[in-house]
Structure formats: C-alpha cells, structure tokens
N, C-alpha and C positions, 0 to 999 in steps of 0.2 A: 650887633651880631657879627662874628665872625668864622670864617672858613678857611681852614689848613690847607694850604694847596702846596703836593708834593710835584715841583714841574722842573726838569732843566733842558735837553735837549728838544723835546717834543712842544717844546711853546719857547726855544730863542728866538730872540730877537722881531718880538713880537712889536709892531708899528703902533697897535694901539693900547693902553693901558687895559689891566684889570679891572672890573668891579670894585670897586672900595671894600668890599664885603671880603675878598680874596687876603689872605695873611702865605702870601707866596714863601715857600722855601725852597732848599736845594732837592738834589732824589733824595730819595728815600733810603735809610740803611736800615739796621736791626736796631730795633730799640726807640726810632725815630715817631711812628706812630703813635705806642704807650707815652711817649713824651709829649706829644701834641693831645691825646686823649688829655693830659693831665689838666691840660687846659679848659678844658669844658668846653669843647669851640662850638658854633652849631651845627660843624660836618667836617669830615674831613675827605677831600680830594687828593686820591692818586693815582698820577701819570706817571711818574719816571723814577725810577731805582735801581741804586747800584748794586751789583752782582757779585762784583770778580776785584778779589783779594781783599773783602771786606763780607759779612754775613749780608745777607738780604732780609728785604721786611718778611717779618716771620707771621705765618697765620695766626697764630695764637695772638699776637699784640692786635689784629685787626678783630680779632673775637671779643678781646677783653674792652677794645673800645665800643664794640656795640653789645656789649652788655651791659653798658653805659648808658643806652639810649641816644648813643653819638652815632647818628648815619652815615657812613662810609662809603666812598664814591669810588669807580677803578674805569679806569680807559686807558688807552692808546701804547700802555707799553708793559712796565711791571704793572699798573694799573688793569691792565684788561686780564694778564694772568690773573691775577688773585683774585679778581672779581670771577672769572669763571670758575678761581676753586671755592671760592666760596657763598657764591648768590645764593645757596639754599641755605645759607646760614642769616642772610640777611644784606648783605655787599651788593650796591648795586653795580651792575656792567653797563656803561654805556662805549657805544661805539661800534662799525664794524670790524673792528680788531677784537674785540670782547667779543664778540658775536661769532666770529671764527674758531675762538678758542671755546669758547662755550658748548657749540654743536661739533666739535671735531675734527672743522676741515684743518686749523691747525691744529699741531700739537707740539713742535718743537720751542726751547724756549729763547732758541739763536734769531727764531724771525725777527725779534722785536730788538735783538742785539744792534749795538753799534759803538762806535767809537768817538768820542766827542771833548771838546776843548775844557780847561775850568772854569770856574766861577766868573775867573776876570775877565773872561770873553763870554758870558750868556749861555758856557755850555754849547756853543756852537756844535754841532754835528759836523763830524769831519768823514763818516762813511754813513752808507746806505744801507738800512734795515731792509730784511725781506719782503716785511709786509707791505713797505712803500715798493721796492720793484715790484711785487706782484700788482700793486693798486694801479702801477703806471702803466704795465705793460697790457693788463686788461683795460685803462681806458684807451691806448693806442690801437689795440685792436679794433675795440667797439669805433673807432676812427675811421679805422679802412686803415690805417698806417703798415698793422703789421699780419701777416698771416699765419695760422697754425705754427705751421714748421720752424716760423722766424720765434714765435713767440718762447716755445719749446728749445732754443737754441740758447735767445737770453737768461730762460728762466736756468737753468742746464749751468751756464756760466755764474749766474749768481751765487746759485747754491754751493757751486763749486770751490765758492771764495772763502777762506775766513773772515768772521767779519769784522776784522778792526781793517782788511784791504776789500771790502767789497764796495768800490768806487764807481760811479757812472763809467770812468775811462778804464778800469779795470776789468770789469762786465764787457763793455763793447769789445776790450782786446782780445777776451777769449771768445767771444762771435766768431771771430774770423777763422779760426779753427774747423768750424762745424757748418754744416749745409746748409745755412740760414742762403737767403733770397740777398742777393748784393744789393739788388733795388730798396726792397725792406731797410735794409739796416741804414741804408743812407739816407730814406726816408725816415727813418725812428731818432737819426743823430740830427736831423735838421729840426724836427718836433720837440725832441725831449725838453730841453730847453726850458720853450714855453707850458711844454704840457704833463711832466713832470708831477706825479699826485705826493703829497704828500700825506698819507692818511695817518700816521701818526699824530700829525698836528691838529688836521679835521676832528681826529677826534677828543683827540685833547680838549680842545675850543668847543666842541659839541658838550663834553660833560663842563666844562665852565658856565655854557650856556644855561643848561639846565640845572642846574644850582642853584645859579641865580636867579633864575625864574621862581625854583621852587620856594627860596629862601623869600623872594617880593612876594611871593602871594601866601607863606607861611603855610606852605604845604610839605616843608622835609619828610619822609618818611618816616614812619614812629618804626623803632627797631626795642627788640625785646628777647637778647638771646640769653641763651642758660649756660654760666658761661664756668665750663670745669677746671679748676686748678691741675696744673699737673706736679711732678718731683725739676723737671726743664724750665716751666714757669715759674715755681717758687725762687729757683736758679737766676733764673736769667733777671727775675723783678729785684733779686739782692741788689746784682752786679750795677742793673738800671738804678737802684736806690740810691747805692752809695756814687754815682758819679752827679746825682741833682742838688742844687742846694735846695732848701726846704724854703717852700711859699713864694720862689724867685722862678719870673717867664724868662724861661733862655732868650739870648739874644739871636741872633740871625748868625750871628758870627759861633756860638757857644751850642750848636747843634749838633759838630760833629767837625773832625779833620779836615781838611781840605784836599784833594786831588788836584794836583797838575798838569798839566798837557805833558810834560818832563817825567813825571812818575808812569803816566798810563802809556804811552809809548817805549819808554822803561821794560815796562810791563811784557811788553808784546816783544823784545827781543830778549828778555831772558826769559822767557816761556816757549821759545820758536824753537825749533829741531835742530837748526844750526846751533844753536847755542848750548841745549841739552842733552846735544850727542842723539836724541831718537828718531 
C-alpha cells in the first residue's frame, strides 16, 4: 500500500521519519496529481503547491483522480484550499487551516503564501505564512502575553507585508509604528521564540496522522465521483500524455523542474515596483 504525499515547506525538516506507507514528493504543480493518480496509489495527500510562475494543481486533475476511486486528502496550505473547493465533491479537508477556509473565516489565498528554499535544503521556509501569525498571535493571547490593541497591531503589520518579506523581524519592525502596548511587544518578542505556532505543520502532521490510521485499519474512504470530460481537460490530458513514458513510475527526480532559492528570489525582484517601474 502506498500514499502520494505532496509536502515541502509545511513538513521541512521533519526529526522523525514518515510512515513507510508515505511516497513523499516535492509541492505540487499542474499535472502532478493526474500523474500520481496514474499510479493507482491508495490515496493521495496534499499539503504544499506551487503557485507562482508555474500553473497550480488544477481541480479537474483532483476530480479525475477520485473518479478513480483514489481518495484525496488536503490540509495545511494548497492542500486545505482545494479541499475546501472541493469536499462536496469527495476531497477530504483535514485541519484547521481547511476548516477556515471551508466556513469562510478565511478567504484569501496569500494566507497560506510563503517563501521557502529548494529541494536541497528541505524546502526550508524562509517567511511567515498568515495562517501561522494568526495561529501564534491567538495562542499569545490566550497566554495573557498580548492584548486586543497589541494583537490588532501585529496582525495590521503582517498583513501589510508581501509575503515573500513577511518575517518575524519584519512584522515586529512595523509594531513600532502603531499604538501597540511597549510592554506587550517585549513580552511577545521574549515568547515568540518558544511559543511560536506553526499550524501549517500541525496540520500537515494531522492529515498524515489520519491516513495512516485510516490506511492500518483499512478504512480509506470509498470515493465515487461522476467525473466530466471538458474541451481544457482533453487539452491539458494531451500535453500530460505526451510528456509520460508509457508503463514507467517517474522517478522523484523526473516529476517536474526544479526551483532554486536563486530563481524564486529572482523572482521577487523582477516582479518588485522598483524594477517594473509601477
């Protein structure tokens, strides 16, 4: 039995290994899912996909694999989006990043943005997703660490950042700006440290959990969807065809291009206003 697990920044640098059951790959891009369906695996998990200068997993590939009878897992980043677009289709959401996106309280799809190293470094995260400040900043509250105003200051600052520079030390610099409590924040920067949520991870690790669970007691969810061809899908299933060989498992290395820390930083200054004149 095995399980496609789409993870990079949201499970680096993880101290203890996977389940054996786990077939880890890089995020997720367009085309990457239909490829992993091809395999007949006995689920396929996704946490983390890339967005930007490259297509994103597309819904349709996640429709066509459970119409397969392949149950499809989503948490803690691209994973909880597309599970909450499409759990009524059969996707499960685990997590409360899934959970937020599901009922509305978010809706943006920068929360779960960030900026993070290649391959030969574990994908390392190099900036702070929204969802993790808000997870951090609500448990420093629930602490006593921080109050209303203070909280309302960091959040203010966060949002304010793009997020390939939304850093801890970045975040705190624009504090100082705003009415936040001095006391507060020197209590929040002596905390953070230790107390720091990562809930991207948690939930990552949460839908791992349950996978594996479901897969030892042989309870995956039976999926059963009706699944329509479009004139985009016949399209896109060419372009996928002609890049596979036929009856060959990709290798780890043969899933797709590689990103560099040198490209995605690249990235981010000729895309910046200084550079594009806007």
């Amino acid at each position: 039995m095995s399980v496609v697990l789409f993870a990079g920044p949201s499970l680096a640098g993880l101290e203890r290994p996977l389940p054996p059951i786990f077939d880890r790959q890089p995020p997720a891009r367009h085309g990457d899912v239909f490829r992993a369906a091809q395999l007949r695996p006995a689920a396929i998990a996704l946490a983390d996909g890339f967005f930007e200068g490259v297509l994103a997993v597309w819904h349709k590939e996640i429709l066509w694999a459970l119409s397969l009878g392949i149950p499809v897992f989503g948490a803690a980043s691209m994973g909880a989006l597309r599970a909450a677009e499409l759990d009524t289709y059969g996707m499960v959401g685990v997590g409360r990043i899934y959970q937020d996106y599901q009922s509305g309280k978010l809706e943006a799809d920068d929360e779960v943005a960030l900026l993070h190293g290649p391959e030969e470094v574990g994908y390392l995260p190099l900036t702070e997703p929204l969802v993790n400040v808000r997870a951090t900043v609500s448990a420093a509250q629930q602490a006593g660490i921080l109050g209303p105003c203070t909280v309302q200051a960091v959040m203010h600052s966060a949002i304010a950042l793009f997020y390939k520079a939304r850093t801890w030390p970045n975040i705190m610099q624009g504090i100082a700006t705003s009415e936040a409590s001095a006391s507060d924040v020197e209590r929040f920067q002596a905390w953070l440290p230790a107390g720091r949520v990562d809930q991207k991870r948690k939930d990552a690790l949460a839908m791992v959990a349950l996978v594996a669970e479901l897969c030892g007691r042989d309870a995956l969810p039976r999926v059963n969807h009706d699944f329509e061809p479009t004139f985009l899908w016949d399209r896109a299933l060419a372009g996928w065809n002609e890049e596979s060989a036929p009856a060959t498992r990709p290798s780890r290395s043969a899933w797709r291009g590689r990103e560099t820390l040198a490209s995605l930083l690249d990235d981010a200054v000729l895309n910046s206003p200084q550079r594009t004149g806007r």
